[in-house]
Backbone as a printed PyTorch tensor [residue, N CA C, xyz], in Angstrom:
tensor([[[ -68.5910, -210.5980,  -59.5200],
         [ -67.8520, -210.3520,  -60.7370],
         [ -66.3940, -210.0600,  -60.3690]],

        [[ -65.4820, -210.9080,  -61.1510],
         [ -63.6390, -210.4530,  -60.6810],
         [ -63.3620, -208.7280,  -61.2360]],

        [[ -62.7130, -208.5140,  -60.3280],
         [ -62.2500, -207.1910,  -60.5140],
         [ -61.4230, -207.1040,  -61.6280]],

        [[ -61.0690, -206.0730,  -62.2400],
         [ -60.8120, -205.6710,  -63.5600],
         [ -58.6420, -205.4170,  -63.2170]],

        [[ -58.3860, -205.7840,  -63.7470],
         [ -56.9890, -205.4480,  -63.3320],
         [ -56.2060, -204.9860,  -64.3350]],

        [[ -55.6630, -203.6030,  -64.4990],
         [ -54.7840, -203.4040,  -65.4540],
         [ -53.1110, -203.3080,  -65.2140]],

        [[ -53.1200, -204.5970,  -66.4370],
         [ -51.3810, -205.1740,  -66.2950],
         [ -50.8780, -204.4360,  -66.3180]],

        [[ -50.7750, -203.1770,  -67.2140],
         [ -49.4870, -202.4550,  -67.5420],
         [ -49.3940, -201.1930,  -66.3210]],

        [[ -50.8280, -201.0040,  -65.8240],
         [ -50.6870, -200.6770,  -64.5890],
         [ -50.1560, -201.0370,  -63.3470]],

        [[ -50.2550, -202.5530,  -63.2100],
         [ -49.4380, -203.0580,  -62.2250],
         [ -48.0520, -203.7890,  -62.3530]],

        [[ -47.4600, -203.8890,  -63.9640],
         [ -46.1570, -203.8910,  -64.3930],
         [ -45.6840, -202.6680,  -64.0310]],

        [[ -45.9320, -201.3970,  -64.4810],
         [ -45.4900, -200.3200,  -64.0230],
         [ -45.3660, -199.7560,  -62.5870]],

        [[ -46.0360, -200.4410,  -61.6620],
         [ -45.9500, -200.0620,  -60.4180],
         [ -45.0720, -200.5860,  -59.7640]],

        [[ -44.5120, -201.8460,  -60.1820],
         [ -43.6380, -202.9050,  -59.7860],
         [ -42.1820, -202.2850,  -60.2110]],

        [[ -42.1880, -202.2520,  -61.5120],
         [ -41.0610, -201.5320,  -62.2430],
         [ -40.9270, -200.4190,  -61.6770]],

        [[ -41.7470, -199.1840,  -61.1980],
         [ -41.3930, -197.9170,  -60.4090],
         [ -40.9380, -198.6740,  -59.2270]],

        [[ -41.0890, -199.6520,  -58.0270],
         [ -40.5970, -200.0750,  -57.1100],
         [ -39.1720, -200.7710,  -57.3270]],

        [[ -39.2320, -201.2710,  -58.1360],
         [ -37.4270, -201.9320,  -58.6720],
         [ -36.9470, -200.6200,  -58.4230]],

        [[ -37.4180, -199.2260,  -59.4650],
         [ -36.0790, -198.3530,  -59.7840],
         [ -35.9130, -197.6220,  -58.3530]],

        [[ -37.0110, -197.7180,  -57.4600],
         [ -36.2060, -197.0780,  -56.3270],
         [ -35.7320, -198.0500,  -55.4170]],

        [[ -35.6960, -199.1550,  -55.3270],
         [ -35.3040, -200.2280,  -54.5640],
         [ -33.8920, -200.1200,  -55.1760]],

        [[ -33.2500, -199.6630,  -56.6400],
         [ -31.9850, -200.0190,  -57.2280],
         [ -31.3460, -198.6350,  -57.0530]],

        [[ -32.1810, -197.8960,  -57.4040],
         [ -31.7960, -196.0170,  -57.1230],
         [ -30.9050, -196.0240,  -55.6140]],

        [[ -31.8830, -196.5500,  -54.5490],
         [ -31.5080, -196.0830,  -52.9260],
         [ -30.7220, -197.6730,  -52.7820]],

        [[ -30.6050, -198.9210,  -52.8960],
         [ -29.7330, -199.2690,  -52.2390],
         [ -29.0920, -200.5080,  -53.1060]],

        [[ -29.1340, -199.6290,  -54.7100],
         [ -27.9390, -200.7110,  -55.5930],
         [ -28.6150, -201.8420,  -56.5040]],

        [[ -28.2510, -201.9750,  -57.3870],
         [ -29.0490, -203.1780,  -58.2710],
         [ -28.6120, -204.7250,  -57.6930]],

        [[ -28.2610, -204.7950,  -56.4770],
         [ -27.3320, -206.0290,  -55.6290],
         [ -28.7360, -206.1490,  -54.7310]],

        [[ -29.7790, -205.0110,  -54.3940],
         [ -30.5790, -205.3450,  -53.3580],
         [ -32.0110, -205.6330,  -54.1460]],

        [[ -32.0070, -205.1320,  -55.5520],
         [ -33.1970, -206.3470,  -56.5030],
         [ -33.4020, -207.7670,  -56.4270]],

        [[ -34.1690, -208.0370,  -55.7520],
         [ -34.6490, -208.8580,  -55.4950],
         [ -36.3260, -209.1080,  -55.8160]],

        [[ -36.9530, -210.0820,  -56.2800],
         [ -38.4650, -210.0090,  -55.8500],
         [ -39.2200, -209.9420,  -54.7970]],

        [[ -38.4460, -210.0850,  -53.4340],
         [ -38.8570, -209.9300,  -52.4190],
         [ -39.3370, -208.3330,  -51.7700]],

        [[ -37.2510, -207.8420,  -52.0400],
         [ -37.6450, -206.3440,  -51.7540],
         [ -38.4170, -205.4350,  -52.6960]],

        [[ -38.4940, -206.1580,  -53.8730],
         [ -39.3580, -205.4220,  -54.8060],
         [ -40.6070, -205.3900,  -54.8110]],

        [[ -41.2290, -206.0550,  -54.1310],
         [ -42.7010, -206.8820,  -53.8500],
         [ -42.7040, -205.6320,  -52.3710]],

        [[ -41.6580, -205.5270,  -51.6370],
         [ -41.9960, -204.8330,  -50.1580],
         [ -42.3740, -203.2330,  -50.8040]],

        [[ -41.3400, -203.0610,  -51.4450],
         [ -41.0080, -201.3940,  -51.6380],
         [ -42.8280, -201.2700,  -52.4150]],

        [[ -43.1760, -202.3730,  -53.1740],
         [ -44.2410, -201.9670,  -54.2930],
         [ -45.4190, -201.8930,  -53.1810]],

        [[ -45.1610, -202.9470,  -51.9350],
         [ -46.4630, -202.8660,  -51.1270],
         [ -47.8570, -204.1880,  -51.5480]],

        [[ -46.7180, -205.0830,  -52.2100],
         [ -47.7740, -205.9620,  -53.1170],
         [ -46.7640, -207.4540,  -52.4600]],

        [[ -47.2090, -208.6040,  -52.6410],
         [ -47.0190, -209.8320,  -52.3760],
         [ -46.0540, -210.3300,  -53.5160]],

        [[ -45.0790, -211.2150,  -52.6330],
         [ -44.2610, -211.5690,  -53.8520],
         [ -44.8430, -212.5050,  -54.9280]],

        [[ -45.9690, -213.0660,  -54.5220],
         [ -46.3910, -213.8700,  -55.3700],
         [ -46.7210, -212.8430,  -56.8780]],

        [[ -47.1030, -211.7500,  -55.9640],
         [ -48.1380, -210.8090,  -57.4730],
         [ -46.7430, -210.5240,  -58.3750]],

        [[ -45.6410, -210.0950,  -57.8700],
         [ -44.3600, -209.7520,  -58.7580],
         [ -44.1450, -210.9060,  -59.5540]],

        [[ -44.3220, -211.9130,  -59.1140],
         [ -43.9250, -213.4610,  -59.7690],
         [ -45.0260, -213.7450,  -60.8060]],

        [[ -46.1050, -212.8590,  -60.7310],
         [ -47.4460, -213.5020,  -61.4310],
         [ -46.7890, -212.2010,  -62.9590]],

        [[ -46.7280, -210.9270,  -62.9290],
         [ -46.2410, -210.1690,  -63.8270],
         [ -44.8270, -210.1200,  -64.4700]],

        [[ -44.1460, -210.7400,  -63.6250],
         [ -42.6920, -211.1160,  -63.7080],
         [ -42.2960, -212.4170,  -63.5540]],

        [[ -42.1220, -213.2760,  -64.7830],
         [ -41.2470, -214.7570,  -63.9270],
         [ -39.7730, -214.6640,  -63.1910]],

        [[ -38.9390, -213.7880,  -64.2120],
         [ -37.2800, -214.0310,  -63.9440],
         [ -36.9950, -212.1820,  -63.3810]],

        [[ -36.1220, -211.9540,  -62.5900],
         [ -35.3190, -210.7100,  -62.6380],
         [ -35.0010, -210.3340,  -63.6570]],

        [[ -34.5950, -211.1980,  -64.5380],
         [ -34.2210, -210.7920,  -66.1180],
         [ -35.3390, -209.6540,  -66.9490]],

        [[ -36.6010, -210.1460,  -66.3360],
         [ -38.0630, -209.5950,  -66.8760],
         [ -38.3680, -208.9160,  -66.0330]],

        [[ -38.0710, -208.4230,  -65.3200],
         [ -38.3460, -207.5380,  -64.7750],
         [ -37.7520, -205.7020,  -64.8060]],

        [[ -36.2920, -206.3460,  -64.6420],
         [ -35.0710, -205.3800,  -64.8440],
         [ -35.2470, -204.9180,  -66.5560]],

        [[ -35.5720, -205.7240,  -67.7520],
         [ -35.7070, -205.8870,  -69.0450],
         [ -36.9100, -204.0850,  -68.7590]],

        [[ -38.4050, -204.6520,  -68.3200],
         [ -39.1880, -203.9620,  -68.2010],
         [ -38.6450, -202.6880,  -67.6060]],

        [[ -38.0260, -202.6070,  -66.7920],
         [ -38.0500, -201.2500,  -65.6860],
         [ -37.2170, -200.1700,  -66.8600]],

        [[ -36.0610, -200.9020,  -67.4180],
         [ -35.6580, -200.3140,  -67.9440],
         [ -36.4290, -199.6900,  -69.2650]],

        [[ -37.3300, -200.4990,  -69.6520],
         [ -38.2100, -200.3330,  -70.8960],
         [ -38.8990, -198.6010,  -70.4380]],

        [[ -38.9700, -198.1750,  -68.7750],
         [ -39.7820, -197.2630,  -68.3490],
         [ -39.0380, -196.1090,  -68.3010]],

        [[ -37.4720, -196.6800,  -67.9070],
         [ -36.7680, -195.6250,  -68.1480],
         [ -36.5530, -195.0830,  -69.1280]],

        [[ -36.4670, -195.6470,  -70.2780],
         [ -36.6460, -195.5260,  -72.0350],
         [ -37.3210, -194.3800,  -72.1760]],

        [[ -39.0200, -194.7880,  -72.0680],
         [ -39.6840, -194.1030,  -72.0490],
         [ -39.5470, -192.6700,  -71.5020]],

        [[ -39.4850, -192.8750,  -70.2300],
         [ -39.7080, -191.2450,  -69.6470],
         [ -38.8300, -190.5700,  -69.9860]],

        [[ -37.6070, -191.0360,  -70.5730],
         [ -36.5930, -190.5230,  -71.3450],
         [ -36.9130, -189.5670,  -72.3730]],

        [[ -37.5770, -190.8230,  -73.3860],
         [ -38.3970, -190.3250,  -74.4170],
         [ -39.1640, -189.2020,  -74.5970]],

        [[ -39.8050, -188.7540,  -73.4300],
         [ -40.9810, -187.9940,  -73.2640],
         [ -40.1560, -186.5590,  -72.7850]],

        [[ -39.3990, -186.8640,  -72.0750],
         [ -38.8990, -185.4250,  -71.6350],
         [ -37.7690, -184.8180,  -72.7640]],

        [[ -36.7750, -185.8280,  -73.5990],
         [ -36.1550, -185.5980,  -74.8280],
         [ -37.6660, -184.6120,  -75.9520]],

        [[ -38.7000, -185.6240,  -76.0990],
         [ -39.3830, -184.9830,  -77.2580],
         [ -40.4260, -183.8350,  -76.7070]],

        [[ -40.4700, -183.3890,  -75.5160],
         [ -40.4400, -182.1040,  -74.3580],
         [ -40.0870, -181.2130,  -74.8680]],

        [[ -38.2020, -181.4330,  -74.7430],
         [ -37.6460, -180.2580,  -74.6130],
         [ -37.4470, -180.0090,  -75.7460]],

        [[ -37.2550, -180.6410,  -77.2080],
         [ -36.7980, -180.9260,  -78.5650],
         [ -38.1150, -179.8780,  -79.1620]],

        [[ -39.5660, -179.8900,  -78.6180],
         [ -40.7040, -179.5490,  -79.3400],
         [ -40.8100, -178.3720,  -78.6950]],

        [[ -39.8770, -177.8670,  -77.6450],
         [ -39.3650, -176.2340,  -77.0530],
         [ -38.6530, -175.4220,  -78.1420]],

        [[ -37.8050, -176.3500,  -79.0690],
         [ -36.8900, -175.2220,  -79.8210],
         [ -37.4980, -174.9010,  -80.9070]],

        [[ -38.8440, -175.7920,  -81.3180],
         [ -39.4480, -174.7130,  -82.4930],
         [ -39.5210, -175.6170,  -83.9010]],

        [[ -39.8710, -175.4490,  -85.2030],
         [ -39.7750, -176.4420,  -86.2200],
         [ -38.6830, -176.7130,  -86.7420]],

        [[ -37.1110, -175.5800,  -86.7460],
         [ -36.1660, -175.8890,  -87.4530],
         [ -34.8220, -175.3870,  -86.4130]],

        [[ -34.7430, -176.7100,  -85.5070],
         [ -33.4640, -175.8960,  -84.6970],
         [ -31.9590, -176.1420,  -85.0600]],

        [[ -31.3730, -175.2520,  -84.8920],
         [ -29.5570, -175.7730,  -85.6320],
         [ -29.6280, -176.6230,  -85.0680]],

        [[ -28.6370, -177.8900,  -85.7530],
         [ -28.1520, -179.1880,  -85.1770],
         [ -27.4910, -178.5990,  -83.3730]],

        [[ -26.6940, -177.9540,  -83.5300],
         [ -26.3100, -178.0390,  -82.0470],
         [ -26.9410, -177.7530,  -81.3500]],

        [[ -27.7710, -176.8710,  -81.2910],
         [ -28.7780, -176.4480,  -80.3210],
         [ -29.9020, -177.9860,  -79.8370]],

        [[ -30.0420, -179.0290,  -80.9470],
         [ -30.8000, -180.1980,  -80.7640],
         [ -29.8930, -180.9270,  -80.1730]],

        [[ -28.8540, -180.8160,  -80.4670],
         [ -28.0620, -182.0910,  -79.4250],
         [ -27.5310, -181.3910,  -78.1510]],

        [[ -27.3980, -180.0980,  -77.9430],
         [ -27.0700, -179.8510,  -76.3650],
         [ -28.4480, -179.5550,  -76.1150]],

        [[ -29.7070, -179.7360,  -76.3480],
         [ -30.8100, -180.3750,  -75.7540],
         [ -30.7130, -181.4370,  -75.7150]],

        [[ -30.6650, -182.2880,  -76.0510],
         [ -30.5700, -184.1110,  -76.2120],
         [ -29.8740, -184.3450,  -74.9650]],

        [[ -28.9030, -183.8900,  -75.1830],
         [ -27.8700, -184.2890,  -73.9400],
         [ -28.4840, -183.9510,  -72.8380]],

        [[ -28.4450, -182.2640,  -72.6050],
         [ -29.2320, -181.8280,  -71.6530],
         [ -30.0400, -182.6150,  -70.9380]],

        [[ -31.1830, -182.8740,  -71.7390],
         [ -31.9890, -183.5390,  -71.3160],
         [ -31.8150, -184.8370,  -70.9950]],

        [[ -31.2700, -185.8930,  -71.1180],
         [ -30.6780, -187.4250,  -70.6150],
         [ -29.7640, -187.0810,  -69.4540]],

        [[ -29.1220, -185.9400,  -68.9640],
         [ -28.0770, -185.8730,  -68.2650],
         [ -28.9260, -186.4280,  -67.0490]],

        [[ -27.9660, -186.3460,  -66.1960],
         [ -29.0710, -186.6400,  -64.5140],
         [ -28.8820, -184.8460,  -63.5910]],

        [[ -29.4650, -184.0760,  -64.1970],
         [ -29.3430, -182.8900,  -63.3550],
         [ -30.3300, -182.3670,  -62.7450]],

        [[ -31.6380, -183.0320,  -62.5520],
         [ -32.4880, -182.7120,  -61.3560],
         [ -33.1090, -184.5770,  -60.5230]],

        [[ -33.8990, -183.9450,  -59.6800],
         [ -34.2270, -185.1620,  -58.8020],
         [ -35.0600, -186.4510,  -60.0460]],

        [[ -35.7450, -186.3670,  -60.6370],
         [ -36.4220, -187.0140,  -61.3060],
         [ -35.2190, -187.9650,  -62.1840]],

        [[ -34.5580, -186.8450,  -63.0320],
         [ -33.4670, -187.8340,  -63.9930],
         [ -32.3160, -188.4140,  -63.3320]],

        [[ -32.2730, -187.7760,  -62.0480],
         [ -30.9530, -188.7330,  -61.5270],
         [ -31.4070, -190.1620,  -60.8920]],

        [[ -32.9770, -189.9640,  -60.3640],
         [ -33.3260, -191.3000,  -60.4750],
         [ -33.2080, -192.4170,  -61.2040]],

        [[ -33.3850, -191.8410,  -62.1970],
         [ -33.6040, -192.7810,  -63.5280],
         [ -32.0740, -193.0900,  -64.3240]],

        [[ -31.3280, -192.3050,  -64.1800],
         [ -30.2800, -192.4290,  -64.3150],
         [ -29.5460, -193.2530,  -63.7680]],

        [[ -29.5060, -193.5480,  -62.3280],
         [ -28.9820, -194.7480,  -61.7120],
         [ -29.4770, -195.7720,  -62.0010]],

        [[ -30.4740, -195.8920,  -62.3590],
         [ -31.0770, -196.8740,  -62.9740],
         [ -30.9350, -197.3270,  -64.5330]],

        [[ -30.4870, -196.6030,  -64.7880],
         [ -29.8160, -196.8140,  -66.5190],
         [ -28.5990, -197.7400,  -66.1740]],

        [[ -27.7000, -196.6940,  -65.4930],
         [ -26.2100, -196.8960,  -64.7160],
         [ -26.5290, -199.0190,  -64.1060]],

        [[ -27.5130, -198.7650,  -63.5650],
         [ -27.1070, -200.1320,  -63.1120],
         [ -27.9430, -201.2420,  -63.8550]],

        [[ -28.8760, -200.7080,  -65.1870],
         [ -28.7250, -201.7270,  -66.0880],
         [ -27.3790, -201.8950,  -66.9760]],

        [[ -26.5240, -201.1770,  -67.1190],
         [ -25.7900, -201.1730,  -68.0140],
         [ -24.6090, -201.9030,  -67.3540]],

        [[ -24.6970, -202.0690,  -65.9380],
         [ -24.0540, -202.8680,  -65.3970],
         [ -24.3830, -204.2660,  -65.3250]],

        [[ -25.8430, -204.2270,  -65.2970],
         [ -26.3500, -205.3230,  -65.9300],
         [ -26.4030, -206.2090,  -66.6010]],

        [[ -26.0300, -205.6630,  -67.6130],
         [ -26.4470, -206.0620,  -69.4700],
         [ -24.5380, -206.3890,  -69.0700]],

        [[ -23.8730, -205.9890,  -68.8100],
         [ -21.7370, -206.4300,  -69.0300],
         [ -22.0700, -207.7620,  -68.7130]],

        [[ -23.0570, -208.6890,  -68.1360],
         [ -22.4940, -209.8980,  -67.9860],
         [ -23.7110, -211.0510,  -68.2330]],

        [[ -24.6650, -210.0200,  -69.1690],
         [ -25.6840, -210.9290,  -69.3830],
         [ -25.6140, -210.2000,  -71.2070]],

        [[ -25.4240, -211.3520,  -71.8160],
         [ -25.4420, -210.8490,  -73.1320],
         [ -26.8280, -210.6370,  -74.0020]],

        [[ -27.6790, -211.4450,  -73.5270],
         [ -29.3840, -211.4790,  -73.9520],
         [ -29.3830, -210.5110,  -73.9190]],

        [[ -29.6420, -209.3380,  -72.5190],
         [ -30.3980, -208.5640,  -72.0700],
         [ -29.5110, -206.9350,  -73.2710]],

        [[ -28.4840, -207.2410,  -73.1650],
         [ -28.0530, -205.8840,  -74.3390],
         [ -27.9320, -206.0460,  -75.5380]],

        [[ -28.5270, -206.7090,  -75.8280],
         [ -28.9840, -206.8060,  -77.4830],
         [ -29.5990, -205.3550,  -77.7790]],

        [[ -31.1290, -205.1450,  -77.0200],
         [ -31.7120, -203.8800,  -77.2030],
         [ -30.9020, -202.5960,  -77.1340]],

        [[ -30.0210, -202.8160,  -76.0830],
         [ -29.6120, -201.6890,  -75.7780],
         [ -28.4910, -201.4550,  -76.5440]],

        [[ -27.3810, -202.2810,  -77.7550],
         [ -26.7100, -202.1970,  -78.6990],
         [ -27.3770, -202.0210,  -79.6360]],

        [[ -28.7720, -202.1990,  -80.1390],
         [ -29.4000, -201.7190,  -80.6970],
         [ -30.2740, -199.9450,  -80.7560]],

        [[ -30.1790, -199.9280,  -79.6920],
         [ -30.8080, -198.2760,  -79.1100],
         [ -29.4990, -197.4020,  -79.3370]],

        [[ -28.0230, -197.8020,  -79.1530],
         [ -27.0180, -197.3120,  -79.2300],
         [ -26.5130, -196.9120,  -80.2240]],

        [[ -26.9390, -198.0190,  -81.5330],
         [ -26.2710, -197.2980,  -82.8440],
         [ -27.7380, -196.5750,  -83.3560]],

        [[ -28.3660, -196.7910,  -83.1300],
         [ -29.5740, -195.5800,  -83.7590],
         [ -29.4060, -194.3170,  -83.3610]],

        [[ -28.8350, -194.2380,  -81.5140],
         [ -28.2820, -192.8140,  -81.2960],
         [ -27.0610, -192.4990,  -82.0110]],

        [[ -26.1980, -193.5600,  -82.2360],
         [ -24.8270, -192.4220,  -83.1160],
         [ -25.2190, -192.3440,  -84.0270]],

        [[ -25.9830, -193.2040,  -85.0860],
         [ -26.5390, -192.4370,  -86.4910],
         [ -27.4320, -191.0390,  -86.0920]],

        [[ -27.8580, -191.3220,  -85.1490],
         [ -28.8450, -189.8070,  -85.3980],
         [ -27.9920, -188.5370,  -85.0870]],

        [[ -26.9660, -189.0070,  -84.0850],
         [ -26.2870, -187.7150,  -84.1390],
         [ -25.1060, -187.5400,  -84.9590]],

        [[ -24.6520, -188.4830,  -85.7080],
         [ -23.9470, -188.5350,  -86.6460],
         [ -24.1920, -187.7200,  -87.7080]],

        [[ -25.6320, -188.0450,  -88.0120],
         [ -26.4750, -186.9510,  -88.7460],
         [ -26.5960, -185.2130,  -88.7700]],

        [[ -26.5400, -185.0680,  -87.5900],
         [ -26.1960, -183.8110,  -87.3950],
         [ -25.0590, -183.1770,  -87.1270]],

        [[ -23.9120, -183.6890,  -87.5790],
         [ -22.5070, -183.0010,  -87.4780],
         [ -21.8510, -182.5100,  -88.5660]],

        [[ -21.0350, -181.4160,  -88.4210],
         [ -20.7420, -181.0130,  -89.6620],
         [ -19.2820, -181.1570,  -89.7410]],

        [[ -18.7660, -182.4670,  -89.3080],
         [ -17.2380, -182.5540,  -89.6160],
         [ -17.1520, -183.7770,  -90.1930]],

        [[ -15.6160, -184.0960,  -90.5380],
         [ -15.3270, -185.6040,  -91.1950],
         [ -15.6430, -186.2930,  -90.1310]],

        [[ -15.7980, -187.7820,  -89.9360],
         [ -15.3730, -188.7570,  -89.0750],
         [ -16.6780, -188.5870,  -87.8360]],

        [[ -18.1540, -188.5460,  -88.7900],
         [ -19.3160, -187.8320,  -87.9290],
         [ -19.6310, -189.3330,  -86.5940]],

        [[ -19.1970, -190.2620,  -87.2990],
         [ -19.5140, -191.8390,  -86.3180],
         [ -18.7080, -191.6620,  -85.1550]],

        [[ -17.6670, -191.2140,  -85.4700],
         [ -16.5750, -191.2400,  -84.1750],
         [ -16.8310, -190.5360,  -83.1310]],

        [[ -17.2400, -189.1650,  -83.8040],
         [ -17.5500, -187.8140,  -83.2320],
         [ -18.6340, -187.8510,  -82.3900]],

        [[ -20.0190, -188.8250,  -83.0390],
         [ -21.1270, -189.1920,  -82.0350],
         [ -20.6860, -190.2800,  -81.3460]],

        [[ -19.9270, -191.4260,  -81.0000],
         [ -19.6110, -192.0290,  -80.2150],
         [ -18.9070, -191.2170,  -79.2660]],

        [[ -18.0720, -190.2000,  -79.4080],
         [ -17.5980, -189.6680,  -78.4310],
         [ -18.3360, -188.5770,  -77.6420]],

        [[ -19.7920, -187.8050,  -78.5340],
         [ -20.7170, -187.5570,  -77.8500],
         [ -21.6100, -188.5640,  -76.9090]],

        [[ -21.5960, -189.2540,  -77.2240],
         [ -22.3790, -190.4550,  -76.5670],
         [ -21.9580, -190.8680,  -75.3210]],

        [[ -20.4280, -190.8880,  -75.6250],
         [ -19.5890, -191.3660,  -74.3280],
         [ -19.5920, -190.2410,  -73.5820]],

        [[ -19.2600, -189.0760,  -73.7450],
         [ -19.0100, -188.0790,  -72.6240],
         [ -20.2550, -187.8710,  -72.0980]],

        [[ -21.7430, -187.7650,  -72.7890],
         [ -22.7040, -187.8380,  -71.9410],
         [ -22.5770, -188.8540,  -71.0090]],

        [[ -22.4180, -190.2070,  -71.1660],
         [ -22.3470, -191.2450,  -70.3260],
         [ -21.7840, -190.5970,  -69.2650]],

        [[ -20.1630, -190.4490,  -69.5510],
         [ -19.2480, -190.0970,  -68.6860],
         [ -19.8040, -189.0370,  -67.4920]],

        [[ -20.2030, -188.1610,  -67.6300],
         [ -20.8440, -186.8720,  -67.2620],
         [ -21.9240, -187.4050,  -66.2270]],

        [[ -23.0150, -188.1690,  -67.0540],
         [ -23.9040, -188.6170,  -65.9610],
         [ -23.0350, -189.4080,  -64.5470]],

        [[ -21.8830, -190.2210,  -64.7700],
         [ -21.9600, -191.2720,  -63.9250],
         [ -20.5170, -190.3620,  -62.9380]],

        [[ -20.1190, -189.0460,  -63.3820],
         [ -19.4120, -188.0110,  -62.4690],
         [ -20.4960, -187.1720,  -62.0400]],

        [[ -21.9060, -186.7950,  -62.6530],
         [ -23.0040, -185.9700,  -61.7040],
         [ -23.4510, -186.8550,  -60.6710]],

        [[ -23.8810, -188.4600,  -61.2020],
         [ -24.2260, -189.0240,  -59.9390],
         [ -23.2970, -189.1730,  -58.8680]],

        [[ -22.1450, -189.1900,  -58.9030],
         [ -20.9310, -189.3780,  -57.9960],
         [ -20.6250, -188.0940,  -57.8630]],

        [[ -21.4440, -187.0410,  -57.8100],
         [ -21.0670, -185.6520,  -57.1920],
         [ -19.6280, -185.1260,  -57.3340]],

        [[ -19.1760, -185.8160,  -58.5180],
         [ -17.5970, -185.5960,  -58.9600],
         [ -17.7350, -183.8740,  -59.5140]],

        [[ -18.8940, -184.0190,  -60.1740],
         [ -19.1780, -182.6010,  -61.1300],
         [ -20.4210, -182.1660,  -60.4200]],

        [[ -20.1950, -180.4610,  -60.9210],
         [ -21.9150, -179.9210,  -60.3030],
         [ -22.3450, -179.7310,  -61.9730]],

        [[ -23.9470, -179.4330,  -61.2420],
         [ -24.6690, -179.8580,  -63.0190],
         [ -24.1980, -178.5970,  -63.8500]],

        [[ -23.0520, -177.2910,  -63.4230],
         [ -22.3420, -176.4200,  -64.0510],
         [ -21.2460, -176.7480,  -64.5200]],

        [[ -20.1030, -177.7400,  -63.9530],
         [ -19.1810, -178.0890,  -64.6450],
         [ -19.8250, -179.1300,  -65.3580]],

        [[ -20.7380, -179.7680,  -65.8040],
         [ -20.9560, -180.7280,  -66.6420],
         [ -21.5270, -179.8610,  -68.0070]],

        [[ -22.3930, -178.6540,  -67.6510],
         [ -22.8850, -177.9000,  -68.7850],
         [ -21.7180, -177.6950,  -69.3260]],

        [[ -20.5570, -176.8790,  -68.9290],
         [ -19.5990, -176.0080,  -68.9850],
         [ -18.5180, -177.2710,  -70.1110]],

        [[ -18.9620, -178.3810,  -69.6330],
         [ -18.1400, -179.7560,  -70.6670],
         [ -18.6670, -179.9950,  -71.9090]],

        [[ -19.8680, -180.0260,  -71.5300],
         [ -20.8130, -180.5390,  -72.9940],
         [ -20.5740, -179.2150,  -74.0800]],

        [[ -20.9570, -177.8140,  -73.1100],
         [ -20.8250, -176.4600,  -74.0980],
         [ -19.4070, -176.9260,  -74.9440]],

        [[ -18.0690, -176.9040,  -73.9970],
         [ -16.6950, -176.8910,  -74.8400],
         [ -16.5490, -178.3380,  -75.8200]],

        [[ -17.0110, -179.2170,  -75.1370],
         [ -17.2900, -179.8450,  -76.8590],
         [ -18.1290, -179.7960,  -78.1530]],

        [[ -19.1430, -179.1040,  -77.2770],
         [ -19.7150, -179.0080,  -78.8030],
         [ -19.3440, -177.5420,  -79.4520]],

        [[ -19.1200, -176.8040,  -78.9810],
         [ -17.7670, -175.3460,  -79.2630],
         [ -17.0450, -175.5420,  -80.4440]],

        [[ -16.1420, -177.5110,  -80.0650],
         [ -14.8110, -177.7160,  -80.3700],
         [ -15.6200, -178.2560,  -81.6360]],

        [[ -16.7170, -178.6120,  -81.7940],
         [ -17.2290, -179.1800,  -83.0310],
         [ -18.0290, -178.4380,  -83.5380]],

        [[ -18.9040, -177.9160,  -83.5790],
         [ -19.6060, -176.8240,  -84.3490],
         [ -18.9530, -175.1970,  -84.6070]],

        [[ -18.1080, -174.9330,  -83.4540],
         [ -17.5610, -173.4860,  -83.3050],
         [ -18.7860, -172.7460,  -82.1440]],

        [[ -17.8790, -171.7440,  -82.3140],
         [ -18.7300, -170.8150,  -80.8040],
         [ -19.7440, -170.5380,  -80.9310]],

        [[ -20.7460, -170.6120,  -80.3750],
         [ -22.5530, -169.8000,  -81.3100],
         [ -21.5710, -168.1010,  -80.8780]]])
């Protein structure tokens, strides 16, 4: 009898081998080859779950999404049934930043889809799509004029922030110490 094989089990194992193959030595050394080595599996099997890099990188990132997801609706289901808007978005942030070993993984791996997606226009469709659902949502929670602008520029300084924590430009205290004074400058002092 053939053995039982679960895809999304071995999509996901492949996709965990991309993000540290791209984490430790750059989204330039993705390949199906080294991705097939790091996973410990044959390149044929990457080629059998994956046709293109396109589908692959598409997927990995789909994982980063996720675990995103999970540790955002984590820390969000910490503050209780009714938390002030700011207190939900310097969790939000918080939580997406790259300030322990787990999210800075994944973070470079955001970082180098998004480097990705600048010269492949297919592939950021989703992710211009994932983008304005985050400024409406935090748009939603602001209490000044010009709430679109205000979450794009939340949006951006998280960006910003992550890609000075991964470059050890900032420690994960001057990055708190950034996010606190903007959202200070927009809600007022708690």
């Amino acid at each position: 009898m053939p053995k039982k094989v679960d895809r999304l089990q071995r999509r996901t194992l492949i996709a965990d081998a991309l993000m540290r193959v791209a984490a430790e030595q750059g989204l330039e050394a993705v390949s199906l080859r080294h991705v097939a080595a790091e996973a410990g599996v044959s390149a044929g099997m990457v080629q059998h779950y994956f046709r293109t890099k396109d589908e692959m990188m598409t997927f990995a990132m789909d994982v980063v999404r996720e675990r995103n997801q999970e540790r955002v609706t984590a820390a969000i289901t910490g503050l209780g049934d009714r938390p002030a808007p700011r207190d939900l978005l310097h969790t939000l942030i918080s939580t997406l930043l790259p300030l322990s070993e787990d999210t800075r993984a994944d973070a470079k791996v955001a970082m180098a889809f998004l480097a990705y997606t600048a010269v492949r226009p297919a592939a950021s469709a989703a992710l211009r799509d994932e983008t304005a659902q985050m400024v409406d949502f935090i748009a939603g929670l602001l209490p000044v004029p010009g709430k679109e602008v205000e979450a794009r520029g939340l949006l951006a300084l998280m960006e910003g922030l992550g890609v000075y924590l991964l470059g050890g430009q900032y420690t994960a205290g001057e990055a708190r110490a950034a996010l606190d004074a903007q959202l200070d400058r927009i809600f007022g002092k708690p």
